[in-house]
PDBQT receptor file of N, H, CA, C and O in Angstrom, charges set to zero:
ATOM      1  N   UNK A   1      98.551 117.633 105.242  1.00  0.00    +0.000 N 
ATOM      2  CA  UNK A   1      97.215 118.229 105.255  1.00  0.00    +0.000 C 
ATOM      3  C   UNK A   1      96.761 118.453 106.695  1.00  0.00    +0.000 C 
ATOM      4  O   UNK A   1      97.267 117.785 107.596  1.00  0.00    +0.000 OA
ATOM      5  N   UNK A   2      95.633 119.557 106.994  1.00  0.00    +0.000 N 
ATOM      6  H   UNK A   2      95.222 120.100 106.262  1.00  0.00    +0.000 HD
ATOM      7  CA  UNK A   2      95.212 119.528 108.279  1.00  0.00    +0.000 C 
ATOM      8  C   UNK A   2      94.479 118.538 108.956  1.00  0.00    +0.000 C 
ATOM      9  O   UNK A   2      94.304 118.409 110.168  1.00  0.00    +0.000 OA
ATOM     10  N   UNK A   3      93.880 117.529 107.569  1.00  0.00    +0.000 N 
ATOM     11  H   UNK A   3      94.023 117.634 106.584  1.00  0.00    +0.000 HD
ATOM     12  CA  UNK A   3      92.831 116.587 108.294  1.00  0.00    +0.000 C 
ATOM     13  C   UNK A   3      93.884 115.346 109.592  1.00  0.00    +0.000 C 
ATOM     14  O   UNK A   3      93.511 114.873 110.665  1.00  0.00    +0.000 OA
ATOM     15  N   UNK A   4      95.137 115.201 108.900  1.00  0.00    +0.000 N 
ATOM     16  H   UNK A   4      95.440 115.586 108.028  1.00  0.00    +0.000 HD
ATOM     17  CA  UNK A   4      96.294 114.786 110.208  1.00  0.00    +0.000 C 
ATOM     18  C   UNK A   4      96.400 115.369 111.253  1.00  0.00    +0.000 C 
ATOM     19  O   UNK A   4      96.315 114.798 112.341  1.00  0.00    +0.000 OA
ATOM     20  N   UNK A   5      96.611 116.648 111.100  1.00  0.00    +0.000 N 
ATOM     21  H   UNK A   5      96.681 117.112 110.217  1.00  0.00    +0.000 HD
ATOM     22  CA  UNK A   5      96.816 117.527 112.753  1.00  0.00    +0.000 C 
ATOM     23  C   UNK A   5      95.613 117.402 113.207  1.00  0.00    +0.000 C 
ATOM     24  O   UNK A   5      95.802 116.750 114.234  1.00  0.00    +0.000 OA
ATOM     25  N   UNK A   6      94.256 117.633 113.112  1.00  0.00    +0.000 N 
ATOM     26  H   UNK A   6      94.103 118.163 112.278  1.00  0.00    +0.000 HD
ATOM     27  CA  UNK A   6      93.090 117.281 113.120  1.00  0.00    +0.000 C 
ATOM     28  C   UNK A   6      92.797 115.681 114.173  1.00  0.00    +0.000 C 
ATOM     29  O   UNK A   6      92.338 115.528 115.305  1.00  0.00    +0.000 OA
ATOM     30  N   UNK A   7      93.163 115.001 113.446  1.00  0.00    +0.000 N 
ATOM     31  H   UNK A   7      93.536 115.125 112.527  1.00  0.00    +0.000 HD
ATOM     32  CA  UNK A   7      93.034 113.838 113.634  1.00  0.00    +0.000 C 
ATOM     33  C   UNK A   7      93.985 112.817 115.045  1.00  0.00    +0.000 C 
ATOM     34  O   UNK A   7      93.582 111.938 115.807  1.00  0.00    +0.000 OA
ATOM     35  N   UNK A   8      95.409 113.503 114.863  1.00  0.00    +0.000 N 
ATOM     36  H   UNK A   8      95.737 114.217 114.244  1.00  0.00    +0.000 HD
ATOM     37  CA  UNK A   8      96.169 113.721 115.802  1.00  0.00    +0.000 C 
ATOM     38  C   UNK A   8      96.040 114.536 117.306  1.00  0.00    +0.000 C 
ATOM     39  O   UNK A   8      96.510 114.254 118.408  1.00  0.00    +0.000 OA
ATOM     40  N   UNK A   9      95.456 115.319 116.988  1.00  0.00    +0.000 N 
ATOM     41  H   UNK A   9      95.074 115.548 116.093  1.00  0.00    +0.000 HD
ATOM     42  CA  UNK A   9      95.027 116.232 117.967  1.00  0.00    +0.000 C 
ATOM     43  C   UNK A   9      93.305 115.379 118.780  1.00  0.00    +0.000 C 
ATOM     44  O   UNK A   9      93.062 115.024 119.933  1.00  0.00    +0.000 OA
ATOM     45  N   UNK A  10      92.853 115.359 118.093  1.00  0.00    +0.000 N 
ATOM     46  H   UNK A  10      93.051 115.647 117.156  1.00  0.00    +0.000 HD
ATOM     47  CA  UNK A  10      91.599 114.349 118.518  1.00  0.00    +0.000 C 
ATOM     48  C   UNK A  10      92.189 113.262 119.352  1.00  0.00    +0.000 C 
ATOM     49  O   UNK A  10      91.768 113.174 120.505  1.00  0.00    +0.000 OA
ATOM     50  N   UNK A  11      93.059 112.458 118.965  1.00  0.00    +0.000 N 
ATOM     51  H   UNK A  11      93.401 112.530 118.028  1.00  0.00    +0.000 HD
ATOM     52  CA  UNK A  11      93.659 111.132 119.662  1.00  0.00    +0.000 C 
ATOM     53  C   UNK A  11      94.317 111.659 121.215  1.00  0.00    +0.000 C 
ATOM     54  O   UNK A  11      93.994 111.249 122.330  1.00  0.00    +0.000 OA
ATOM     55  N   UNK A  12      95.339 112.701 120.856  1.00  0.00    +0.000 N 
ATOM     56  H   UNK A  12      95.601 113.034 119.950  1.00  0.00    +0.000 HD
ATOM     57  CA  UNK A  12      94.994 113.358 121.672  1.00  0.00    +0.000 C 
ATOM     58  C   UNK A  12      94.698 113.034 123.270  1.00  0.00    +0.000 C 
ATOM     59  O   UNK A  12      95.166 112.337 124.171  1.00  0.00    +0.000 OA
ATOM     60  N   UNK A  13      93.769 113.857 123.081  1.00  0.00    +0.000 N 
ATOM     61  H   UNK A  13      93.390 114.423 122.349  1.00  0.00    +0.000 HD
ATOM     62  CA  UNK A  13      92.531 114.505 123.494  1.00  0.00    +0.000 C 
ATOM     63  C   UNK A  13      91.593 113.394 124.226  1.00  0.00    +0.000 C 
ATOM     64  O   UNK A  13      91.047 113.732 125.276  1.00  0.00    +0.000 OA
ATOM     65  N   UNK A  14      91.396 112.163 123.749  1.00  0.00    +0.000 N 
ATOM     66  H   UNK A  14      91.839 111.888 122.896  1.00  0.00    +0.000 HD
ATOM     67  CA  UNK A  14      90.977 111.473 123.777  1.00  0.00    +0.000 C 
ATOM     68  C   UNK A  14      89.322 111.398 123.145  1.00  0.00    +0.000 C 
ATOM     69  O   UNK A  14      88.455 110.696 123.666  1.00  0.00    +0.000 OA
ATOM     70  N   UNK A  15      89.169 111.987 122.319  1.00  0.00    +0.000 N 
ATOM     71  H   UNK A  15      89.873 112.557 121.896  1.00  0.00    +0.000 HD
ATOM     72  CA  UNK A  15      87.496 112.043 121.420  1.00  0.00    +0.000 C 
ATOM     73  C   UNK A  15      87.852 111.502 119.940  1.00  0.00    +0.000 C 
ATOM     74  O   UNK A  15      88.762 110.814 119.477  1.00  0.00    +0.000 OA
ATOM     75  N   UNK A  16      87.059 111.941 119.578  1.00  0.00    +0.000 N 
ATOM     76  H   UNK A  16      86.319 112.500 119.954  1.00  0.00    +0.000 HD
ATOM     77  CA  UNK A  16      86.177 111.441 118.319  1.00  0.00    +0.000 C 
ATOM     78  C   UNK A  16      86.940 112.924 117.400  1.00  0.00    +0.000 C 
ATOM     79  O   UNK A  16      86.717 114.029 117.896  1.00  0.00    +0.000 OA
ATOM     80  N   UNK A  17      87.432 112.884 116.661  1.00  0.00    +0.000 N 
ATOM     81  H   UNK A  17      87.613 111.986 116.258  1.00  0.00    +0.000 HD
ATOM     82  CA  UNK A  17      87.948 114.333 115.339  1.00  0.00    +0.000 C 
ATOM     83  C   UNK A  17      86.202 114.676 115.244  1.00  0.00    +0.000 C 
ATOM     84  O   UNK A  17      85.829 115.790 115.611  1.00  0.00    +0.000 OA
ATOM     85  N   UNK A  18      85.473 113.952 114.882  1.00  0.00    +0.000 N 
ATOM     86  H   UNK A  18      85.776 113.047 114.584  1.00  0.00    +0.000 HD
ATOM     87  CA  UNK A  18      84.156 114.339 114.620  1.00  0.00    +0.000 C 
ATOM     88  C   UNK A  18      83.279 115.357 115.850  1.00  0.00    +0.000 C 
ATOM     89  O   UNK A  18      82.379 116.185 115.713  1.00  0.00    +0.000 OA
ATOM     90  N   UNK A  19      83.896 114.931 116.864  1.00  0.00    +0.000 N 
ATOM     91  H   UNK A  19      84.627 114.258 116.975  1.00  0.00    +0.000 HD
ATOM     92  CA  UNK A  19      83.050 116.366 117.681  1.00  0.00    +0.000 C 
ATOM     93  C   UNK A  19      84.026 117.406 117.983  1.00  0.00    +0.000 C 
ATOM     94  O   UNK A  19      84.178 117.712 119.165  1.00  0.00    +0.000 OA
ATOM     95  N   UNK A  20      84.700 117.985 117.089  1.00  0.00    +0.000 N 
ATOM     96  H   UNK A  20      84.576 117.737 116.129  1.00  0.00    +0.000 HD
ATOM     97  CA  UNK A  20      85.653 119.187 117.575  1.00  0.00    +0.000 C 
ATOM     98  C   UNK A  20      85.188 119.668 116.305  1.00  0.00    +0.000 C 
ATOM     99  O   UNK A  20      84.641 119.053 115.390  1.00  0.00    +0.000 OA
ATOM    100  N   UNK A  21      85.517 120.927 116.414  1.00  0.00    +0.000 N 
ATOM    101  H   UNK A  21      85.962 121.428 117.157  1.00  0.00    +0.000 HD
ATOM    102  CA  UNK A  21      86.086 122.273 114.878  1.00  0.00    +0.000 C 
ATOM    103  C   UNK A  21      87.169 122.916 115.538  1.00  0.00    +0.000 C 
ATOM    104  O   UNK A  21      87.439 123.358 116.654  1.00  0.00    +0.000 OA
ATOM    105  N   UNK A  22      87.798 122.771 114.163  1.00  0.00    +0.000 N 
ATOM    106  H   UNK A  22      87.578 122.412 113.256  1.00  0.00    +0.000 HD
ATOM    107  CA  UNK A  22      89.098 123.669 114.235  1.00  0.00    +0.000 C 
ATOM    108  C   UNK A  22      88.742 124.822 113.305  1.00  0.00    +0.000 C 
ATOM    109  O   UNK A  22      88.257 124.673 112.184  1.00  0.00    +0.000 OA
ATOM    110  N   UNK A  23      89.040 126.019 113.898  1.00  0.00    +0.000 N 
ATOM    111  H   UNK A  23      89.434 126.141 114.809  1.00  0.00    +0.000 HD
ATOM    112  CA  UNK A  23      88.860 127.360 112.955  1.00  0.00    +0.000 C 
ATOM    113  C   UNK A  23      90.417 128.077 113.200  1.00  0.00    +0.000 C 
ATOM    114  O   UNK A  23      91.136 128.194 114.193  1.00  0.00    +0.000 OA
ATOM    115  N   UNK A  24      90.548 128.517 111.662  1.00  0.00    +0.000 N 
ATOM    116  H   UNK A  24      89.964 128.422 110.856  1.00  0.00    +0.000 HD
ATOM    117  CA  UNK A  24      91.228 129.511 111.592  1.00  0.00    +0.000 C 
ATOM    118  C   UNK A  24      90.957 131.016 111.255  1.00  0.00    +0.000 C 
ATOM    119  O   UNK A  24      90.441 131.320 110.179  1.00  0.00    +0.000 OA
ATOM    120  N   UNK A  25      91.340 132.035 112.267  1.00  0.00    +0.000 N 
ATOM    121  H   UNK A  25      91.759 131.788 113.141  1.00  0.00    +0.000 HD
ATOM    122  CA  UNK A  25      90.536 133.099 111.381  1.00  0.00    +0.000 C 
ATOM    123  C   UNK A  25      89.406 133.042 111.134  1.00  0.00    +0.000 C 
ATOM    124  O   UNK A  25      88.787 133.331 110.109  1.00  0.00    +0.000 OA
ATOM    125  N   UNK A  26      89.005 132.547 112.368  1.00  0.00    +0.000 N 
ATOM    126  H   UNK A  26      89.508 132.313 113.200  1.00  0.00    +0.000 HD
ATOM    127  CA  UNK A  26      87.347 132.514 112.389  1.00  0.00    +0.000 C 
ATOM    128  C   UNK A  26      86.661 131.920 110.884  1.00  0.00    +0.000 C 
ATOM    129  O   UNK A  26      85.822 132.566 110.256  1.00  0.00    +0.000 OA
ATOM    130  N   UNK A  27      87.217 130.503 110.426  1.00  0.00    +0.000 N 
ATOM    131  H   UNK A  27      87.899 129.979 110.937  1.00  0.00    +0.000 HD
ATOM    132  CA  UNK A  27      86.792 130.039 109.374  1.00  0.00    +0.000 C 
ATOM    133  C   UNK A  27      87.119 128.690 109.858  1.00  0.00    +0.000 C 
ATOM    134  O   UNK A  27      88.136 128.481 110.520  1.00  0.00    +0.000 OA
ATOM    135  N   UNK A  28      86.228 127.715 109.524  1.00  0.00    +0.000 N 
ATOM    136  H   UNK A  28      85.402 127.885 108.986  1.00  0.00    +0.000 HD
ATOM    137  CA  UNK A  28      86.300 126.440 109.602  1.00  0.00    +0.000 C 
ATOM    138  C   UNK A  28      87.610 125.601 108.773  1.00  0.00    +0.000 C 
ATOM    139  O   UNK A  28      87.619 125.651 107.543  1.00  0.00    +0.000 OA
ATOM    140  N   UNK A  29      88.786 124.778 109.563  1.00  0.00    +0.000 N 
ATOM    141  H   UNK A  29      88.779 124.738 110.563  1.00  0.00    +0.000 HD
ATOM    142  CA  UNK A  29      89.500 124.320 108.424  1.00  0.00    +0.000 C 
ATOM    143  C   UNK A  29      89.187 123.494 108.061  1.00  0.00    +0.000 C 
ATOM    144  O   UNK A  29      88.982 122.621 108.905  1.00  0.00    +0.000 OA
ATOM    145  N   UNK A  30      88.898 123.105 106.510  1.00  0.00    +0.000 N 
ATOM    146  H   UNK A  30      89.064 123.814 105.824  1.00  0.00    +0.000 HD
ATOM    147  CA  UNK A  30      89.201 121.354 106.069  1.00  0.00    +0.000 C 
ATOM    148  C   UNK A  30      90.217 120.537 105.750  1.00  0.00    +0.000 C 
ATOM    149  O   UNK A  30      91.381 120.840 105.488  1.00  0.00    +0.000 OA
ATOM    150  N   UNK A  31      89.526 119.110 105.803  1.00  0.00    +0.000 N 
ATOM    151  H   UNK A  31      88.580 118.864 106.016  1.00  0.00    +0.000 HD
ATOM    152  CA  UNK A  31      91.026 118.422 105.851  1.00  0.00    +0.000 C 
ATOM    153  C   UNK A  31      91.348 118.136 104.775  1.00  0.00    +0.000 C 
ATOM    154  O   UNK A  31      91.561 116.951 104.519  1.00  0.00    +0.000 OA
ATOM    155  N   UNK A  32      91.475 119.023 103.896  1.00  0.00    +0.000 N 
ATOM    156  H   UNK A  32      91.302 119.986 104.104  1.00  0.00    +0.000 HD
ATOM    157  CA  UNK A  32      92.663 118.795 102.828  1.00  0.00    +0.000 C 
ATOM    158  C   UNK A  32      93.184 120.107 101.914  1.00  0.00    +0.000 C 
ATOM    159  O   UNK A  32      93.479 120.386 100.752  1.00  0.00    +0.000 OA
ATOM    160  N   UNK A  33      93.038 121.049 103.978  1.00  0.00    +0.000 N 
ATOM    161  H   UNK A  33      92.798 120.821 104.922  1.00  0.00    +0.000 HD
ATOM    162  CA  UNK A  33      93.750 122.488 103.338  1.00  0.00    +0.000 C 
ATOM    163  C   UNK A  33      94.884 122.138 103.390  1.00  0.00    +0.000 C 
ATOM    164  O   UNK A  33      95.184 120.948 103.295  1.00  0.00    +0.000 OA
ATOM    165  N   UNK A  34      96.057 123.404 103.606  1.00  0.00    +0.000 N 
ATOM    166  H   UNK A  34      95.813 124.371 103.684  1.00  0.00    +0.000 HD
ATOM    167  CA  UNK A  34      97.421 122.767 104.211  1.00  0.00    +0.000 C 
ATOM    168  C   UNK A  34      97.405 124.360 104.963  1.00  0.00    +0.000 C 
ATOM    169  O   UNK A  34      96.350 124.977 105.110  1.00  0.00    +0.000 OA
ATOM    170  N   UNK A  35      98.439 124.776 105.303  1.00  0.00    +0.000 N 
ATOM    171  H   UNK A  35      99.296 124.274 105.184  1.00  0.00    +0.000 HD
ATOM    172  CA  UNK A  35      98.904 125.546 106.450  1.00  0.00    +0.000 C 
ATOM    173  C   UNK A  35      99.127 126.470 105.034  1.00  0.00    +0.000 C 
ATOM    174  O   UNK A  35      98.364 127.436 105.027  1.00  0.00    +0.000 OA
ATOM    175  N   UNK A  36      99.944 126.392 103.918  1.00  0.00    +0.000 N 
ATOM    176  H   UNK A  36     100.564 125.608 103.923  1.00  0.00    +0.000 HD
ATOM    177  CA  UNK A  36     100.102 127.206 102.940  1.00  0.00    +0.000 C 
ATOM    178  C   UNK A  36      98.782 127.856 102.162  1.00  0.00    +0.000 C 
ATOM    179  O   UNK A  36      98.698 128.875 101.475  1.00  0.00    +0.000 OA
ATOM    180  N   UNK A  37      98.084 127.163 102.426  1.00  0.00    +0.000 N 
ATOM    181  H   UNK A  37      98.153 126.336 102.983  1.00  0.00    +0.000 HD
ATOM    182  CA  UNK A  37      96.570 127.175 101.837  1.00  0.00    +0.000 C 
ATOM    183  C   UNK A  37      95.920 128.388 102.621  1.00  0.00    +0.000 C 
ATOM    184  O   UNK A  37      95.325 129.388 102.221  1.00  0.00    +0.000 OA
ATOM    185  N   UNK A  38      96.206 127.996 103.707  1.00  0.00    +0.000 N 
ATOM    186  H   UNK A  38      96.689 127.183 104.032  1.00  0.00    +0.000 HD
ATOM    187  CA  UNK A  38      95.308 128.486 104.724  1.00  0.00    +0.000 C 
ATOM    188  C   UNK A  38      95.851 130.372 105.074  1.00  0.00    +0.000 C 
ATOM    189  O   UNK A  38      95.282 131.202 105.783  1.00  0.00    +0.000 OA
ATOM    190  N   UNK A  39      97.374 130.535 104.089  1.00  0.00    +0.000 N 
ATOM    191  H   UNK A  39      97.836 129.861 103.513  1.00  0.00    +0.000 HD
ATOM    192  CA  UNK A  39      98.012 131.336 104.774  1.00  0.00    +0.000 C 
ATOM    193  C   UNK A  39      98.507 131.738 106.027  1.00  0.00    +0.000 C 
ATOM    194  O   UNK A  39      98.532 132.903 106.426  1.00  0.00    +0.000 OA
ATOM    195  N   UNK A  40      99.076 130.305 106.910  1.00  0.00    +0.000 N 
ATOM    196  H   UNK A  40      99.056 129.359 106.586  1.00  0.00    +0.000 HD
ATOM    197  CA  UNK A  40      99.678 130.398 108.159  1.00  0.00    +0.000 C 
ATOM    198  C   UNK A  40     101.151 130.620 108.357  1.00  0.00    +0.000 C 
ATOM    199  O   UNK A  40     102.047 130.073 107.714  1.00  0.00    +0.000 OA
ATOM    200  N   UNK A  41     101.298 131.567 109.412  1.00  0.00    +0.000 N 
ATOM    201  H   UNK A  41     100.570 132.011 109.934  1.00  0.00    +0.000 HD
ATOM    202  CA  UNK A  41     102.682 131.684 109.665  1.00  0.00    +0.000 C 
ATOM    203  C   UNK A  41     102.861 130.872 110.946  1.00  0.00    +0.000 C 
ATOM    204  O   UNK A  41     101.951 130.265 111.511  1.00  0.00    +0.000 OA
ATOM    205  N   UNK A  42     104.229 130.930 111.373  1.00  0.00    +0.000 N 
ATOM    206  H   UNK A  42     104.969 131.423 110.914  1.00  0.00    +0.000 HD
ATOM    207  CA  UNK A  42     104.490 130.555 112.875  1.00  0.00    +0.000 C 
ATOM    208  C   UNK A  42     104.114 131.840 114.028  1.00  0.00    +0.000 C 
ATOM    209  O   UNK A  42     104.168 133.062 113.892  1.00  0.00    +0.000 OA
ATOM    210  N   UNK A  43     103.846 131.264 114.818  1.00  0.00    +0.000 N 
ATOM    211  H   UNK A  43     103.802 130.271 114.929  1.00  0.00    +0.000 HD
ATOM    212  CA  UNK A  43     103.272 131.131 116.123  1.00  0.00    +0.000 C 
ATOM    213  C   UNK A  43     101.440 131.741 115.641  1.00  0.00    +0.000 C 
ATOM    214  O   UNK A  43     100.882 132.631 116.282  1.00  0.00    +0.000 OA
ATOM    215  N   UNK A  44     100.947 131.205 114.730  1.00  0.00    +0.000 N 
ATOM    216  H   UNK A  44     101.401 130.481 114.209  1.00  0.00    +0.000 HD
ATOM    217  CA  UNK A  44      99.655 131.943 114.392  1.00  0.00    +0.000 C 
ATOM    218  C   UNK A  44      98.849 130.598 115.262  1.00  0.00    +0.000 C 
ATOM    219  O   UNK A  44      99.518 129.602 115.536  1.00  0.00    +0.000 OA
ATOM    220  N   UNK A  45      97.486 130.671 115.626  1.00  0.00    +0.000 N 
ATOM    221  H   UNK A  45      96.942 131.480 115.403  1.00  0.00    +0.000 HD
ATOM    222  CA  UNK A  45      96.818 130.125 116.378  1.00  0.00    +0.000 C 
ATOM    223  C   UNK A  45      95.913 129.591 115.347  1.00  0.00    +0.000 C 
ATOM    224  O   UNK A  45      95.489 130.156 114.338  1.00  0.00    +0.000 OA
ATOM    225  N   UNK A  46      95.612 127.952 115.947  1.00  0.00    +0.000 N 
ATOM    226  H   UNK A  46      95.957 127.493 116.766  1.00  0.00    +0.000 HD
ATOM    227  CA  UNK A  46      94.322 127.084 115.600  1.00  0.00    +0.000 C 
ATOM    228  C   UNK A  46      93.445 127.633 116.302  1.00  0.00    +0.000 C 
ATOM    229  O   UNK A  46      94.254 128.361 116.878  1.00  0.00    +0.000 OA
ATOM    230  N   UNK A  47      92.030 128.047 116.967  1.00  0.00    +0.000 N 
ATOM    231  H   UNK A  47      91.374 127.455 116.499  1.00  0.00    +0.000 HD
ATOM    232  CA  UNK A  47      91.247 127.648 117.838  1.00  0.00    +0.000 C 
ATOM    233  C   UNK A  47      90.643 126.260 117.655  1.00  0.00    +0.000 C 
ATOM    234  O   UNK A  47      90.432 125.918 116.492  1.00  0.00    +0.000 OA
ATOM    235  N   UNK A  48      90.291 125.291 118.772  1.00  0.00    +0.000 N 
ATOM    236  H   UNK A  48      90.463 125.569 119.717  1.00  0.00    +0.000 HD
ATOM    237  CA  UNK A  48      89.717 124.005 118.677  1.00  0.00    +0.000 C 
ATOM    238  C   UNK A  48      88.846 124.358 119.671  1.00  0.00    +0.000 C 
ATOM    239  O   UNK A  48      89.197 124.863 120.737  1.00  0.00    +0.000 OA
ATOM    240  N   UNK A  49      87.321 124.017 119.241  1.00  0.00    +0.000 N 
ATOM    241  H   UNK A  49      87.036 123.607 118.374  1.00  0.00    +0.000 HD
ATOM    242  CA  UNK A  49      85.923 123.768 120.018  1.00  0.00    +0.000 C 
ATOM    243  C   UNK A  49      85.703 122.251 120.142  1.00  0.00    +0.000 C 
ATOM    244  O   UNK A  49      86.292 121.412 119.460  1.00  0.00    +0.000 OA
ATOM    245  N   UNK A  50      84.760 121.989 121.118  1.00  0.00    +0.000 N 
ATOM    246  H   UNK A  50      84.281 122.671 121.671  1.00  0.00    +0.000 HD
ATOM    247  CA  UNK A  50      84.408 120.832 121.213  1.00  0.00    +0.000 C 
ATOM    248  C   UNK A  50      82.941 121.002 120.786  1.00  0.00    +0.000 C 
ATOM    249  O   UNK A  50      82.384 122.085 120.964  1.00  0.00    +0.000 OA
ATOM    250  N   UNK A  51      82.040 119.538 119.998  1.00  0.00    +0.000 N 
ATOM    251  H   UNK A  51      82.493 118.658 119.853  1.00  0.00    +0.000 HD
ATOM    252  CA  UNK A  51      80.807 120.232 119.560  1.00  0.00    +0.000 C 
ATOM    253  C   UNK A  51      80.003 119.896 120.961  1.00  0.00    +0.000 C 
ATOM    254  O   UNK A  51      80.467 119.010 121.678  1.00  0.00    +0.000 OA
ATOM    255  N   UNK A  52      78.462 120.788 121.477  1.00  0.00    +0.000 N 
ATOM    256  H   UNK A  52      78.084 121.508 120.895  1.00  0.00    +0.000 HD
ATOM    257  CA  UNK A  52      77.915 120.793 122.101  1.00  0.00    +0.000 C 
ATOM    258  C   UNK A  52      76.586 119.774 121.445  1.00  0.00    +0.000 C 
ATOM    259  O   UNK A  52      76.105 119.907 120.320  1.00  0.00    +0.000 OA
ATOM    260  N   UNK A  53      76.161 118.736 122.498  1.00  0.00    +0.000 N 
ATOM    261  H   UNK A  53      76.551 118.628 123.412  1.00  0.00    +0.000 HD
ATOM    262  CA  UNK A  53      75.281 117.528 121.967  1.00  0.00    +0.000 C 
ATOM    263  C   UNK A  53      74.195 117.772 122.537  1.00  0.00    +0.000 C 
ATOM    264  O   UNK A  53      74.107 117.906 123.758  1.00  0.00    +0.000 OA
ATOM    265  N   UNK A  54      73.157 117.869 121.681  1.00  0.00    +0.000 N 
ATOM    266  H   UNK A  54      73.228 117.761 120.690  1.00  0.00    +0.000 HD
ATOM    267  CA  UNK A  54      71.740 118.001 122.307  1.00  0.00    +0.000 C 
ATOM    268  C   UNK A  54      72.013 118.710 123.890  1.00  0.00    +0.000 C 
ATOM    269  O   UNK A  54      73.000 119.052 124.541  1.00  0.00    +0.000 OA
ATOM    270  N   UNK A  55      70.741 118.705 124.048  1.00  0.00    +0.000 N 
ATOM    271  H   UNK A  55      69.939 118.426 123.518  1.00  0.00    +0.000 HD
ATOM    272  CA  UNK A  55      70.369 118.906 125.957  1.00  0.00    +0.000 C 
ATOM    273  C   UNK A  55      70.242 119.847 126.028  1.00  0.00    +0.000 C 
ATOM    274  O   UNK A  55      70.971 120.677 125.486  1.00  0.00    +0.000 OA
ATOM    275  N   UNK A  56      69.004 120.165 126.911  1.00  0.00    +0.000 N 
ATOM    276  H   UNK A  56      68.411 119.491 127.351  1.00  0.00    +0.000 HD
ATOM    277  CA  UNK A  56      68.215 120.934 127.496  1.00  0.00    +0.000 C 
ATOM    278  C   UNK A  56      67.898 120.693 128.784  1.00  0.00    +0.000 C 
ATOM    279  O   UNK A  56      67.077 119.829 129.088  1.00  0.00    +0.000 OA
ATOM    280  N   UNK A  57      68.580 121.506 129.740  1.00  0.00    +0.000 N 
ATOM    281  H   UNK A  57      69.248 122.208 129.493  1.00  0.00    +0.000 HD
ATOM    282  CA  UNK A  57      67.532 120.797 131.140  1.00  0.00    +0.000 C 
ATOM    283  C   UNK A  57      67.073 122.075 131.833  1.00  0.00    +0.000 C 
ATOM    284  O   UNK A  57      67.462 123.241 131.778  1.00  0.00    +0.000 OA
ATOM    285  N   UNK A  58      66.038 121.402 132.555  1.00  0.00    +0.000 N 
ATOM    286  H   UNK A  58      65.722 120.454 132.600  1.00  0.00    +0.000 HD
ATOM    287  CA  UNK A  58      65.327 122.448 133.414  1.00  0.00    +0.000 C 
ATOM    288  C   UNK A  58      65.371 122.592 134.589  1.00  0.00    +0.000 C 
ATOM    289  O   UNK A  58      64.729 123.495 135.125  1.00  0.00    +0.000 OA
TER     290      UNK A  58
């Protein structure tokens, strides 16, 4: 499932899985699509964001 690559990728990284999104095709994945689900081939791209936390400064 993706919520592993997900989760793997977070460790990583060194964060939290909880402040990233992974989109495919400009669609959010969940973790308990699969790559077949999702209709992925090879060399097709994840994008991964990091989430932005509060703040405002002036």
């Amino acid at each position: 499932s993706m919520g592993k690559l997900k989760k793997s990728y977070a460790e990583r990284q060194g964060v939290g899985v909880a402040t990233l999104r992974f989109l495919f095709d400009g669609k959010r994945i969940n973790d308990d699509e699969t790559p077949k689900q999702l209709e992925m081939e090879d060399n097709d791209t994840i994008e991964v964001y990091q989430e932005q936390v509060g703040g405002y400064s002036s």
